[in-house]
C-alpha positions as CSV (number, residue, x, y, z in Angstrom):
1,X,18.1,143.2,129.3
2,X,18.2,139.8,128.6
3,X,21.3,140.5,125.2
4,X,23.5,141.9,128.3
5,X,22.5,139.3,130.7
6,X,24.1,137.0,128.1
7,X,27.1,138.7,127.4
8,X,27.9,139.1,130.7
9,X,27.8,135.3,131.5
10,X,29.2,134.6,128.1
11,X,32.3,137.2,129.5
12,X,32.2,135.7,133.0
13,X,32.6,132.1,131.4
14,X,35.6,133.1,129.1
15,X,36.9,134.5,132.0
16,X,36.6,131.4,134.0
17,X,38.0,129.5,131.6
18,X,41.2,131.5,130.8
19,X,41.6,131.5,134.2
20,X,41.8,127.7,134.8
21,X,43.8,127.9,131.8
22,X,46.5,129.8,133.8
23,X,46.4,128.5,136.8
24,X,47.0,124.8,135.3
25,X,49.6,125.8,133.5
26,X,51.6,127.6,136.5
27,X,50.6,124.3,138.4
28,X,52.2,122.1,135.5
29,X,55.2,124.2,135.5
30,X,55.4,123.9,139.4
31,X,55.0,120.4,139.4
32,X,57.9,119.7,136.8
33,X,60.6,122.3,139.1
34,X,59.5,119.9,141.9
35,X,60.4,117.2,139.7
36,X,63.4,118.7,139.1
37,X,64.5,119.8,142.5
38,X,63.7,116.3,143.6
39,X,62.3,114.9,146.6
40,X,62.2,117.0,150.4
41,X,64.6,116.2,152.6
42,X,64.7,117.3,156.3
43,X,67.4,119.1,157.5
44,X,69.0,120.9,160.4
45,X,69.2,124.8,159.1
46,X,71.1,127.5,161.5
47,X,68.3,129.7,162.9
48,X,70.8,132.3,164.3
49,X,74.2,132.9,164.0
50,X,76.9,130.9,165.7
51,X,80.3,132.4,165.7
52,X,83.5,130.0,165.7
53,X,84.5,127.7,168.3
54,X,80.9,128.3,169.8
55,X,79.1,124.8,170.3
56,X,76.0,124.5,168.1
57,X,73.4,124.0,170.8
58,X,69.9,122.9,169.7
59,X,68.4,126.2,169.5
60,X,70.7,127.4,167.1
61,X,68.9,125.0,164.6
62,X,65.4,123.9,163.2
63,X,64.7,121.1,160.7
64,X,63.0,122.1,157.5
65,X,62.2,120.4,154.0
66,X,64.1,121.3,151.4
67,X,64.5,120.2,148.0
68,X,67.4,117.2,147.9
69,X,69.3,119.0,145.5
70,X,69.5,122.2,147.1
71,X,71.4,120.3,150.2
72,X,74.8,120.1,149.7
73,X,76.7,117.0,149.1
74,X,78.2,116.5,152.4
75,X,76.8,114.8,155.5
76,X,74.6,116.7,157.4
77,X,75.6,118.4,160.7
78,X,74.1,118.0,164.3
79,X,73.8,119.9,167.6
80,X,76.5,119.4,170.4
81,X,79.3,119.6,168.2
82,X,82.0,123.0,167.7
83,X,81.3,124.8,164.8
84,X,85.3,125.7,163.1
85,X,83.8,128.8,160.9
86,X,81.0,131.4,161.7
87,X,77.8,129.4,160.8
88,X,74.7,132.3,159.6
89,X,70.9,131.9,159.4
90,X,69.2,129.9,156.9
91,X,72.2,127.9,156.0
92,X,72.0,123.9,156.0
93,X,74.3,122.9,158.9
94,X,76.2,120.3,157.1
95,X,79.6,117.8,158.9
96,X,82.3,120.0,156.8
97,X,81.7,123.3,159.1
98,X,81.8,121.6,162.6
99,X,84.6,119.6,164.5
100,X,85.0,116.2,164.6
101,X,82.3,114.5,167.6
102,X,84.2,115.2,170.8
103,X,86.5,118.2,170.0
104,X,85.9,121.2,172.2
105,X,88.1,124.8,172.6
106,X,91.5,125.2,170.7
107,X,91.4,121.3,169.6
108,X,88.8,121.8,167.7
109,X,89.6,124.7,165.5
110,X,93.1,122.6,164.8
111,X,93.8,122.7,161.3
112,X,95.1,119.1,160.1
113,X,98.6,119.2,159.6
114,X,99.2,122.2,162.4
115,X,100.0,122.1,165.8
116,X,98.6,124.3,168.5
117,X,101.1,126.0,170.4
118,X,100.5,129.0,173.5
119,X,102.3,132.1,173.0
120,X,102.8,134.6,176.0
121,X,102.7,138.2,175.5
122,X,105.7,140.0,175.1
123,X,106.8,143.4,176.2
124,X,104.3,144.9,173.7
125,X,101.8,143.0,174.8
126,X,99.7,141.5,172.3
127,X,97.7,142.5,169.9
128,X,93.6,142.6,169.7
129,X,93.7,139.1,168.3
130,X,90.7,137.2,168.4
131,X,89.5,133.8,167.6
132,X,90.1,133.0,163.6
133,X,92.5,135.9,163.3
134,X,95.9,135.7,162.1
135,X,98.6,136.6,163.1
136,X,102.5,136.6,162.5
137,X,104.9,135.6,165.0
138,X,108.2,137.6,165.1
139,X,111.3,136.7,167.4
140,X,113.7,139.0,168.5
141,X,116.9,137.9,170.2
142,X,119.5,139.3,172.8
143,X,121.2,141.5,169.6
144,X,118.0,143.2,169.2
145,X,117.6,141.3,166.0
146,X,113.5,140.6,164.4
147,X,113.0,137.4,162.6
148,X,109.8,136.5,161.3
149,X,109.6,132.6,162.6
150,X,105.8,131.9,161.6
151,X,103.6,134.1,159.4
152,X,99.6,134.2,159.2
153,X,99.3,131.9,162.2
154,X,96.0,130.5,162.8
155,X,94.8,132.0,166.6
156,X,92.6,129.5,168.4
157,X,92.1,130.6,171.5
158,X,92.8,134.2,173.5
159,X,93.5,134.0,177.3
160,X,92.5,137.1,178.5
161,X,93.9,136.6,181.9
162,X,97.4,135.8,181.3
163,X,97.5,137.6,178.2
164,X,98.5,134.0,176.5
165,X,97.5,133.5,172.8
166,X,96.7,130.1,171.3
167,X,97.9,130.0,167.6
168,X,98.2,126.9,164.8
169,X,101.2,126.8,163.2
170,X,102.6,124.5,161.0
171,X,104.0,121.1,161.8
172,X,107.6,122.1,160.5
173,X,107.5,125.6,162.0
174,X,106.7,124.4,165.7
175,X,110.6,124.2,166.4
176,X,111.3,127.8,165.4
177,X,108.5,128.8,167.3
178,X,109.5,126.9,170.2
179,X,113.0,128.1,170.1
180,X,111.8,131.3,169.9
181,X,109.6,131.4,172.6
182,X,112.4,129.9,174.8
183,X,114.8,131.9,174.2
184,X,114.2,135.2,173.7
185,X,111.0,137.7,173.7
186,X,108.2,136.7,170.7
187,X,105.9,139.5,169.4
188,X,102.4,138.5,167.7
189,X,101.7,140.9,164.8
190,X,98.1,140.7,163.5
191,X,98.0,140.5,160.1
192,X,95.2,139.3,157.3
193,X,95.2,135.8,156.4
């Protein structure tokens, strides 16, 4: 009895010890990824998705602690502002993926450089466009003639009561839009980006 008792506690202690062993180690290697990571950081994290143009309310976001260098490099985001692409959960919510403080509706999905510019439906009436689609914009004129006049257009905003679409166009196709609107009947075509 007393040979068995002492293997056992001879077993139980190399146990023990191999043990601490391992979990000092995984510790050690823990501590130096933490090292490497860097320091926490709270940040605001998307909680649930938030589709564009939507404003990111509060609820859409949580702070957490995350490892510095896991953040990206840009500024941080906040509540209260437009986000300009759908936003998903668990994502930081950083300044490049909301509009500038203030913007709200079509102003503040305007890419720089473009000019926002309301379209009304045509004969055809127009297509299922939503918000972030693109679409071409074709002009046809008294001869019965189709010109394309801006392609992949940028839609911003989708009037559902007039049937009016919001699109961003380029500064230096704005005229030929313009024209085209004016003076003769435009078609919207969707069409991928």
């Amino acid at each position: 009895m007393r040979r068995s008792s002492a293997a056992w506690w001879f077993g139980a202690a190399v146990l023990a010890l191999a043990t601490g062993g391992v979990v000092r180690s995984s510790v050690a290697r823990s501590s130096a990824l933490l090292d490497q990571l860097g320091p926490l950081r709270s940040v605001p994290v998307v909680v649930r998705p938030v589709s564009e143009g939507d404003v990111v309310g509060r609820a859409d976001i949580r702070f957490e602690r995350r490892p510095a260098s896991t953040i990206p490099d840009d500024d941080v985001g906040a509540s209260g502002r437009v986000a300009i692409v759908a936003l998903v959960p668990g994502e930081v919510l950083v300044a490049s993926r909301l509009a500038p403080d203030g913007l709200r509706g079509a102003a503040a999905l305007l890419p720089s450089g473009m000019r926002a510019l309301s379209v009304p439906a045509g004969p055809a009436g127009r297509p299922p466009a939503a918000v972030g689609d693109h679409v071409d914009v074709l002009a046809t004129d008294a001869d019965l003639s189709t010109v394309v006049v801006a392609e992949a257009a940028l839609v911003l905003a989708v009037d559902d009561e007039s049937d009016a679409v919001t699109i961003a166009v380029p500064a230096d196709d704005t005229p030929a839009v313009v024209s085209a609107i004016a003076g003769g009947t435009v078609t919207l075509a969707l069409t991928a980006p």
